[in-house]
C-alpha positions as CSV (number, residue, x, y, z in Angstrom):
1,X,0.0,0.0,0.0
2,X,1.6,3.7,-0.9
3,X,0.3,7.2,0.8
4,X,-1.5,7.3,-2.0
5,X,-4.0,5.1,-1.2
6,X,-4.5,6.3,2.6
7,X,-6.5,9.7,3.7
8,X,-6.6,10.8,7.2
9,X,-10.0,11.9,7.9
10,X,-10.3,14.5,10.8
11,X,-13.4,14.2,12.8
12,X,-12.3,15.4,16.3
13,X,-14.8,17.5,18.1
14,X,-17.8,16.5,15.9
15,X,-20.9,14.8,17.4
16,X,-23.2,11.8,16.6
17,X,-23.9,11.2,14.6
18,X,-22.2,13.5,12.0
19,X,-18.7,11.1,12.4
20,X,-20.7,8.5,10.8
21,X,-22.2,10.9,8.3
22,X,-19.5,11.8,7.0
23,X,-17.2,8.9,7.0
24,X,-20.0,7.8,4.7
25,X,-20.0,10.4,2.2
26,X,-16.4,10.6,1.9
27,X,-16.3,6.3,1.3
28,X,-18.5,6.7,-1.2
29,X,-15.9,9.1,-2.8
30,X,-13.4,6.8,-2.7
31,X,-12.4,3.6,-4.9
32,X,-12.9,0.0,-3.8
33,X,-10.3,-1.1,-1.5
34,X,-8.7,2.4,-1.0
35,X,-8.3,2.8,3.4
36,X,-9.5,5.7,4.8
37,X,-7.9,6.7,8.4
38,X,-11.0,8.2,10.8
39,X,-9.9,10.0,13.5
40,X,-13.2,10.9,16.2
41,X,-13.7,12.6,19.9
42,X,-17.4,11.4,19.7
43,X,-17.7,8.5,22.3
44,X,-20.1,6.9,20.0
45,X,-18.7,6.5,17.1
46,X,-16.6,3.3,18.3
47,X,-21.0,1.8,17.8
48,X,-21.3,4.0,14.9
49,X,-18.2,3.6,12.8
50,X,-18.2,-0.5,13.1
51,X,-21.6,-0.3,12.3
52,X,-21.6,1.6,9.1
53,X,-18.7,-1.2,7.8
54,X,-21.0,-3.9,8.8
55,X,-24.1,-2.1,6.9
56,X,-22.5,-0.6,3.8
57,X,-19.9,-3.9,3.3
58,X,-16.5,-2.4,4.4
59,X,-14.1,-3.9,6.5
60,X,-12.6,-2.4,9.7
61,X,-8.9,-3.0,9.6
62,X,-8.1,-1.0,13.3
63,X,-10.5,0.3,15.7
64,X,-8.0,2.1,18.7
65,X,-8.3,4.3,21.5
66,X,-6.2,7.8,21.3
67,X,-4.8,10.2,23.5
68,X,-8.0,12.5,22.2
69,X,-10.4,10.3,21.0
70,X,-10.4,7.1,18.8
71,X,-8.7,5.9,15.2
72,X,-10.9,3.7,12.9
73,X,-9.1,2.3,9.9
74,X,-10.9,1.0,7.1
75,X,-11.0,-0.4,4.0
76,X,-13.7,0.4,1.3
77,X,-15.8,-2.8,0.1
């Protein structure tokens, strides 16, 4: 995989359920199998975010805790 292929999406400080929102809209931008890097403050996005994947066929490669929040990695279906 090359930089290319990643994008660091910067969600701090937004709230349910406008993470998930957009995390759509910008997959749905992107190509199949391109990762997209989510980076959230809303404490519901780690139920959110795993279950957009789930629903819209993409596949969470890294769901982490952060010093400010949480870090979803994922790969477009």
């Amino acid at each position: 995989m090359n930089n290319a292929d990643v994008e660091i999406y910067d969600l701090r400080g937004l709230k349910c359920p406008y993470p998930a929102i957009k995390t759509e809209k910008r997959l749905r931008g992107m190509v199949s199998g391109a990762t997209l890097t989510v980076e959230t403050t809303d404490p519901l996005a780690v139920i959110d975010i795993p279950h957009l994947c789930n629903e819209k066929g993409h596949k969470l490669l890294l769901s982490e805790k952060t010093d400010s929040g949480h870090r979803f990695v994922i790969r477009k279906g």
